[in-house]
Structures are given as structure tokens and as C-alpha cells.
VOGUBA-129451 format. One record per atom (N, C-alpha, C): atom name; x, y, z; residue in three letters. Coordinates in steps of 0.02 Angstrom, whole numbers, plus 50000, padded with zeros to 5 digits. Example, Ala and Ser with C-alpha at 12.3 -4.5 7.8 and 13.67 -1.06 7.14 Angstrom:
BEGIN
atom  xx  yy  zz  type
N  50660  49716  50390  Ala
CA  50615  49775  50390  Ala
C  50660  49835  50390  Ala
N  50642  49888  50354  Ser
CA  50684  49947  50357  Ser
C  50645  50002  50394  Ser
END
This chain:
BEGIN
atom  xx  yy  zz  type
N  50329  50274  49590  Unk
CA  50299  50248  49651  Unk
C  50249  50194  49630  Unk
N  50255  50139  49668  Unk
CA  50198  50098  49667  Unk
C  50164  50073  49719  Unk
N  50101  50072  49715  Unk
CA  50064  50038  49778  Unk
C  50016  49970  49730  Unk
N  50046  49912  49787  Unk
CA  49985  49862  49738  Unk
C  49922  49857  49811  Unk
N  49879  49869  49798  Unk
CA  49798  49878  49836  Unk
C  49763  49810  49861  Unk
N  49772  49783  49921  Unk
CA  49722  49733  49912  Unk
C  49678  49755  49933  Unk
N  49614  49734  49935  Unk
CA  49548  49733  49966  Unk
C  49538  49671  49987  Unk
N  49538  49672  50084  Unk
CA  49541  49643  50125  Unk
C  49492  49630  50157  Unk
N  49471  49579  50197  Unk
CA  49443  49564  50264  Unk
C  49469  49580  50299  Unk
N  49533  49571  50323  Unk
CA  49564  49575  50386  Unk
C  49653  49566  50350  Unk
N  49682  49590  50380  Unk
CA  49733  49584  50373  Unk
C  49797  49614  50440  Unk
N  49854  49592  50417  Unk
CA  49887  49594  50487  Unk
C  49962  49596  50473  Unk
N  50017  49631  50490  Unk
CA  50084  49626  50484  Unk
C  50109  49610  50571  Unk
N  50179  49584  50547  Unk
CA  50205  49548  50616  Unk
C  50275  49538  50594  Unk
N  50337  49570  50677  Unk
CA  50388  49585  50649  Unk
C  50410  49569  50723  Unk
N  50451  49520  50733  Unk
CA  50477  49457  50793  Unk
C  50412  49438  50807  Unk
N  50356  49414  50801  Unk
CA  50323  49364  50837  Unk
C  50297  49400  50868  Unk
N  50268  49491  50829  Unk
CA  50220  49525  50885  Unk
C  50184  49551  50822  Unk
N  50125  49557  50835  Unk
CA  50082  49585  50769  Unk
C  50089  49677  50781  Unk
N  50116  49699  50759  Unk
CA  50093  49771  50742  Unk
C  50061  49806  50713  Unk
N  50034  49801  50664  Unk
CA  49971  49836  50631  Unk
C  49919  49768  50616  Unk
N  49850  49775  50621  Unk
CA  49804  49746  50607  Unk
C  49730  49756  50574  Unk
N  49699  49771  50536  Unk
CA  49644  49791  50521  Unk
C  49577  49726  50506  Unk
N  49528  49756  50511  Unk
CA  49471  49725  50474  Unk
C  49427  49780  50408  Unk
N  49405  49739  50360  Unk
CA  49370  49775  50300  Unk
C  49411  49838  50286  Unk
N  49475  49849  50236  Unk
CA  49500  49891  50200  Unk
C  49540  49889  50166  Unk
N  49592  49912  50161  Unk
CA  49661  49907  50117  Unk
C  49729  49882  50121  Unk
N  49769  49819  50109  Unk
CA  49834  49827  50117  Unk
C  49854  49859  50056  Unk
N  49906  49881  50100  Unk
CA  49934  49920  50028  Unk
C  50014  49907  50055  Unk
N  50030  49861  49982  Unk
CA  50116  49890  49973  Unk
C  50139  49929  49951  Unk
N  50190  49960  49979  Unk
CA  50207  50029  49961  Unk
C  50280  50019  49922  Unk
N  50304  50027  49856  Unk
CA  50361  50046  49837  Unk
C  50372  50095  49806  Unk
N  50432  50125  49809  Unk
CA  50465  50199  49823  Unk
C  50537  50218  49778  Unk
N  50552  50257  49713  Unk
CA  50606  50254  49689  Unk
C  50649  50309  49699  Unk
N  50718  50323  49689  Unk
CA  50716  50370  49705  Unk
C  50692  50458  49656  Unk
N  50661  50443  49591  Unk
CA  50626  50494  49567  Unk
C  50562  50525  49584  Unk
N  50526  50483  49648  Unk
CA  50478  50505  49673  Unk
C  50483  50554  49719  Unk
N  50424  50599  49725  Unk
CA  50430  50636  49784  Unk
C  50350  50661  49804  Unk
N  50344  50710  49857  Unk
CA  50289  50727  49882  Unk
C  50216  50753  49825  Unk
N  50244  50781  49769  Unk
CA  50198  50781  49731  Unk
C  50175  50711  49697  Unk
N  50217  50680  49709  Unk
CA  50161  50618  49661  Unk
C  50142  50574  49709  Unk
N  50162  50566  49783  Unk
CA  50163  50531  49832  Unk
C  50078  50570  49841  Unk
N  50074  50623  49835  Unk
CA  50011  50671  49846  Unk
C  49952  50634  49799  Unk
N  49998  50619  49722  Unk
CA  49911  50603  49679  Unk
C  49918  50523  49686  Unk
N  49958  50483  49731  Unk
CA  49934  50413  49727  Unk
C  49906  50402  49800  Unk
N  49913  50429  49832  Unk
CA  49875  50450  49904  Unk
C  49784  50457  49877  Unk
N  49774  50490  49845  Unk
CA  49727  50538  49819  Unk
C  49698  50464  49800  Unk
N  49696  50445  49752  Unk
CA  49678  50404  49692  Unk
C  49688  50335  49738  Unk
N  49741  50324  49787  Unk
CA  49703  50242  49824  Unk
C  49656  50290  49880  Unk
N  49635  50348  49910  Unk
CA  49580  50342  49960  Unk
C  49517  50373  49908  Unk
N  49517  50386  49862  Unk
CA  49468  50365  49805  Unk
C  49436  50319  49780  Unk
N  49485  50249  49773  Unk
CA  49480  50192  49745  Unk
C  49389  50188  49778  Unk
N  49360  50160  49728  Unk
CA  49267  50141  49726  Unk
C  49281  50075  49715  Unk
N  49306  50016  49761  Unk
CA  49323  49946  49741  Unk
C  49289  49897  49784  Unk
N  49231  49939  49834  Unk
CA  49169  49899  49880  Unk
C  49129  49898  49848  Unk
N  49087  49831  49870  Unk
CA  49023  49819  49840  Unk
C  48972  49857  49885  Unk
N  48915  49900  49823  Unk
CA  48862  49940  49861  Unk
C  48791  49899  49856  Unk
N  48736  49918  49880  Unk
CA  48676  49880  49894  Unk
C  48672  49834  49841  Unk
N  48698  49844  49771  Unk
CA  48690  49836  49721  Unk
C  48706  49769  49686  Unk
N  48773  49753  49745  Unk
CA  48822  49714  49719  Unk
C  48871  49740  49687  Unk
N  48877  49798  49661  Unk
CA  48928  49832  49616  Unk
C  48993  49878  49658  Unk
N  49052  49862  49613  Unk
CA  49112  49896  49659  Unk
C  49095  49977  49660  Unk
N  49081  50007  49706  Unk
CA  49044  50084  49692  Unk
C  49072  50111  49755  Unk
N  49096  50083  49792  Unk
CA  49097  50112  49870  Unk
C  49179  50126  49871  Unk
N  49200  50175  49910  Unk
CA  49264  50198  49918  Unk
C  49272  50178  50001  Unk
N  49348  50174  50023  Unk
CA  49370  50165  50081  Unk
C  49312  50197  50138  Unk
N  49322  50289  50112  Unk
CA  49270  50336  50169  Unk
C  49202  50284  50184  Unk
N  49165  50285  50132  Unk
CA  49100  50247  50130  Unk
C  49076  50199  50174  Unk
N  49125  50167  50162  Unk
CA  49121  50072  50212  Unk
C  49157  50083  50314  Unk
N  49169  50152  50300  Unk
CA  49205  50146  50358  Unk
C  49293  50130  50356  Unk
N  49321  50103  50303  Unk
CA  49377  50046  50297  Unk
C  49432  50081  50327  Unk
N  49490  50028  50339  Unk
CA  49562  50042  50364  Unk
C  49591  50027  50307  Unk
N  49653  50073  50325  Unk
CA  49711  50058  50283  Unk
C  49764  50009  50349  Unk
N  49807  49962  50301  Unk
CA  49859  49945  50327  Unk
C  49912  49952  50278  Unk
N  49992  49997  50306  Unk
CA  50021  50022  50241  Unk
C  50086  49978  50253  Unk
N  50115  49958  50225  Unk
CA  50176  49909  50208  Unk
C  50236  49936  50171  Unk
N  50294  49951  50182  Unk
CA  50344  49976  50131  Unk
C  50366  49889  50119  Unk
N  50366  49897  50046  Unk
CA  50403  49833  50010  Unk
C  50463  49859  49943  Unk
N  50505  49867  49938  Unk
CA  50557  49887  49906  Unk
C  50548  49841  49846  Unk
N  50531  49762  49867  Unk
CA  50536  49718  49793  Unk
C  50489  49733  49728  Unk
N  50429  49798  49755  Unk
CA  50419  49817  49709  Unk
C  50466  49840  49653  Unk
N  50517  49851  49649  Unk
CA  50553  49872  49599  Unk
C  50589  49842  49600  Unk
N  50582  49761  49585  Unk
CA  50633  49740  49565  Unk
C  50623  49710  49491  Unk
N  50693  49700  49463  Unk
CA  50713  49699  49379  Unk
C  50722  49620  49392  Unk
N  50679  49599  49358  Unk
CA  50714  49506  49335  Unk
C  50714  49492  49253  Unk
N  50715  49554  49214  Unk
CA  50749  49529  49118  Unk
C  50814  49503  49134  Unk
N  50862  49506  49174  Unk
CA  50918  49468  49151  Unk
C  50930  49417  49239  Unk
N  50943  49350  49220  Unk
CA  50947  49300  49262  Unk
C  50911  49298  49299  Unk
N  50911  49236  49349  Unk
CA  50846  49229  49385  Unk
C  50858  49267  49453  Unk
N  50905  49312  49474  Unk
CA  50915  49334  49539  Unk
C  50878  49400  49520  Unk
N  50840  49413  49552  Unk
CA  50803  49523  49540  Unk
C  50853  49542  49549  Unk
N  50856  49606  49520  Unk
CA  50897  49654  49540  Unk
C  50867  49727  49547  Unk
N  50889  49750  49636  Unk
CA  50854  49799  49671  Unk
C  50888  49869  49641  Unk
N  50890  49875  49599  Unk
CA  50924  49940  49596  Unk
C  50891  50006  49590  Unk
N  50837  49986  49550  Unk
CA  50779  50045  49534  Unk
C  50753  50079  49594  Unk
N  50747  50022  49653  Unk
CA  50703  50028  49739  Unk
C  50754  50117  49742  Unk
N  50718  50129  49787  Unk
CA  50724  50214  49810  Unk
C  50804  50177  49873  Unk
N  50820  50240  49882  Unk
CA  50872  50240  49922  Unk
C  50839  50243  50003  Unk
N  50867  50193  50065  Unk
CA  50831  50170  50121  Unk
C  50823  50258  50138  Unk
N  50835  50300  50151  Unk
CA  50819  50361  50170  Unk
C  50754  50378  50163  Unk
N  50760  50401  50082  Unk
CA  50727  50442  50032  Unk
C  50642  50391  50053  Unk
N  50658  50332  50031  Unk
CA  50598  50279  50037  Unk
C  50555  50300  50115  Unk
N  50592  50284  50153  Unk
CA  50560  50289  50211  Unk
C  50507  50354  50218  Unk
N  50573  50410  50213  Unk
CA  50534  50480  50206  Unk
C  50476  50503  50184  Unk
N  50486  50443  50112  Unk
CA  50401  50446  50088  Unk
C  50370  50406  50106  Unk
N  50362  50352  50137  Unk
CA  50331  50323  50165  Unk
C  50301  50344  50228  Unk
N  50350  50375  50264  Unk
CA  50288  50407  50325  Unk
C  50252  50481  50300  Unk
N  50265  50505  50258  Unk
CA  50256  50548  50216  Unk
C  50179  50528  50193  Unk
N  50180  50468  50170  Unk
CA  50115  50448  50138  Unk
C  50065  50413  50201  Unk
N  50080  50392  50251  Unk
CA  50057  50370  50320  Unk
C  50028  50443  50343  Unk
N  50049  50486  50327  Unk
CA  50053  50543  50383  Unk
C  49977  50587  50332  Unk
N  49980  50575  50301  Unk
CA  49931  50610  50240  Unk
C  49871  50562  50232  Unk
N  49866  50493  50220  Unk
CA  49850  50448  50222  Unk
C  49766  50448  50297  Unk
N  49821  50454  50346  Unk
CA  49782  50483  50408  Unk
C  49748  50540  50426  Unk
N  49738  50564  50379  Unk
CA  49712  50636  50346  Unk
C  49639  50623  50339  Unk
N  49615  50561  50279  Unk
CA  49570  50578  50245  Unk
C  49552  50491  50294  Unk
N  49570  50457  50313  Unk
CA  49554  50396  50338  Unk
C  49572  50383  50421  Unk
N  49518  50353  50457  Unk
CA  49513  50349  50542  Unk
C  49585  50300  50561  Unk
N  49571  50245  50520  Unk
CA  49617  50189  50559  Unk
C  49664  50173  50521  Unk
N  49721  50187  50516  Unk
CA  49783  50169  50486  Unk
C  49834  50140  50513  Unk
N  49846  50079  50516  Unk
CA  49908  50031  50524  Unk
C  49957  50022  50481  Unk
N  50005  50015  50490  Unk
CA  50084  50002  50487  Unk
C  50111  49957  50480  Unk
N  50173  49953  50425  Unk
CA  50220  49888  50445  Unk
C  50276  49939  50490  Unk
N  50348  49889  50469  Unk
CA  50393  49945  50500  Unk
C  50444  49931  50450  Unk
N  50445  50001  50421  Unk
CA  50501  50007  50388  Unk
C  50562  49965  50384  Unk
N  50598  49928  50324  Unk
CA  50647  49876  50342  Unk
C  50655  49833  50397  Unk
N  50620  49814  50414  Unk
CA  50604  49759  50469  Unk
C  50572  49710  50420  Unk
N  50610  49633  50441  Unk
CA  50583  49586  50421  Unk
C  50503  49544  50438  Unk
N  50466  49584  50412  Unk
CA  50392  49580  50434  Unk
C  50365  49512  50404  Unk
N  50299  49483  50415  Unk
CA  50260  49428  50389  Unk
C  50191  49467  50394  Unk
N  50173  49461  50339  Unk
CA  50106  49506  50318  Unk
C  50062  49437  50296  Unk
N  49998  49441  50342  Unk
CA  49935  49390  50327  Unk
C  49892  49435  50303  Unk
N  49841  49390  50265  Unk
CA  49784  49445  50247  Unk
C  49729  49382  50215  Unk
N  49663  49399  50211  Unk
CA  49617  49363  50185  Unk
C  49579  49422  50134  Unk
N  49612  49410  50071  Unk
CA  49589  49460  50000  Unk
C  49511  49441  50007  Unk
N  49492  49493  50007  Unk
CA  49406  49498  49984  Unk
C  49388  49498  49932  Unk
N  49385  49453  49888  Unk
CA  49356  49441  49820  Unk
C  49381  49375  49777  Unk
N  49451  49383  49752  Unk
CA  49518  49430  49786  Unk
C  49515  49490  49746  Unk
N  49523  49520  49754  Unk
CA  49520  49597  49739  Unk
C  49590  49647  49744  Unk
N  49642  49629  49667  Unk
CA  49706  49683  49685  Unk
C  49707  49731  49626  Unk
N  49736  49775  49651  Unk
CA  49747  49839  49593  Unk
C  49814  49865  49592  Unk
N  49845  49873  49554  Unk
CA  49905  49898  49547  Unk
C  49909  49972  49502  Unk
N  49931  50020  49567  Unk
CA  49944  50089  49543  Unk
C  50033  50100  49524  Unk
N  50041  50109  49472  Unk
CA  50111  50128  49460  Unk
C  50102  50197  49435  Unk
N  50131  50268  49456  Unk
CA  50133  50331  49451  Unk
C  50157  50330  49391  Unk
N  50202  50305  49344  Unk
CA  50212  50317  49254  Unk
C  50169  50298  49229  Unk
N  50115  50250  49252  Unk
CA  50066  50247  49203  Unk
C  49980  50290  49225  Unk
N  50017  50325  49271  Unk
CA  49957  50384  49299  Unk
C  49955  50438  49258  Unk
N  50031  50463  49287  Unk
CA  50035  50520  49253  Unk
C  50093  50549  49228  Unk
END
């Protein structure tokens, strides 16, 4: 599983020319999904991005977590996370989770997600979305679960 983290101002997905999820001050997060993942590790990267300490506190220093600041999540399934480009210049999607399995965890991780955080927005699953955002810093992190745990 991978999620790459931005830390946002505002950010926004839009799928025909209607915005559906929108936030101010928190997280986009892309979500990709293989099919060796499942609810237990979907559980410790859940954990570890509403953990993330990547706000600045009185201090100036990144010390503050999502809870802290108030922040939203906005969650995105992107499959091109897993994509392979060592051989020719076309990716190749093969590693991406199967459209089922992916989804499953994806509202899977929305649904848990909304657990520990107030405002959570959405893309929509395989829908050809356009995702804006104004990175706060810019500020990205990339969680990949093999190099977690």
C-alpha cells in the first residue's frame, strides 16, 4: 500500500465539472492499493498518516499532527501509484490491486479514517477526477507499507 501525503492549504477533487470533495488546512492523500494488501496493514498506514506531526507549532517546528490543527483529510484512490517504468517508456499497471479488492480498501480506509478525523473528503473511485491543491510548504511524504513494516 501506498499513500503519498500532501500537506495542504486547500485542496479539491472534481469529476465532470462538479467538485466533490474539498478541504482547507490538511491532507491529500493518494491512495494506492496492491493486491497483497489488506485490512491489517491498511490499519497501520491509517495509524501512522493520522499521526503524521508535519504542522508547524508556536515554534515554527513540524510538531503538530492532523488532530491538533483541527485538519481534513481529502482521500484520492490513484492506481498509478504502482506503476513499473524499468522497461520502456509506457508504465506498466500490473502490480495496482485488482478494481475490486482496491476499492474495498479504499473505503475501508475512508471508513476508519473518519474515526479518528471530523472532515473527510473523497475522490470517486475510478472516475476520471482533476485534483487541485495548493501544497503548504510544499510539504510531501511518501508512506510505502514494505518499507514500514
Amino acid at each position: 500500500m501506498r499513500f503519498v501525503i500532501q500537506r495542504v492549504a486547500e485542496a479539491s477533487v472534481t469529476v465532470d465539472d462538479e467538485i466533490i470533495g474539498e478541504i482547507v488546512n490538511g491532507f491529500l492523500v493518494l491512495i494506492g492499493v496492491e493486491d497483497n494488501d489488506d485490512e491489517k496493514i491498511a490499519d497501520k498506514m491509517v495509524k501512522k498518516l493520522i499521526g503524521m506531526r508535519i504542522f508547524k507549532d508556536e515554534n515554527d517546528k513540524t510538531n503538530l499532527s492532523l488532530a491538533d490543527v483541527d485538519g481534513s483529510l481529502l482521500l484520492v484512490s490513484q492506481f498509478t501509484l504502482y506503476a513499473d517504468c524499468r522497461k520502456g517508456n509506457r508504465p506498466s499497471f500490473v502490480k495496482a490491486g485488482a478494481p475490486e479488492h482496491a476499492n474495498r480498501l479504499y473505503e475501508y480506509i475512508i471508513s476508519e479514517c473518519r474515526k479518528h478525523v471530523k472532515n473527510v473528503q473523497t475522490g470517486s473511485f475510478g472516475a476520471d477526477m482533476k485534483v487541485k491543491l495548493l501544497n503548504d510548504g510544499p510539504f510531501t511524504i511518501i508512506l510505502d507499507s514494505d518499507d514500514l513494516f
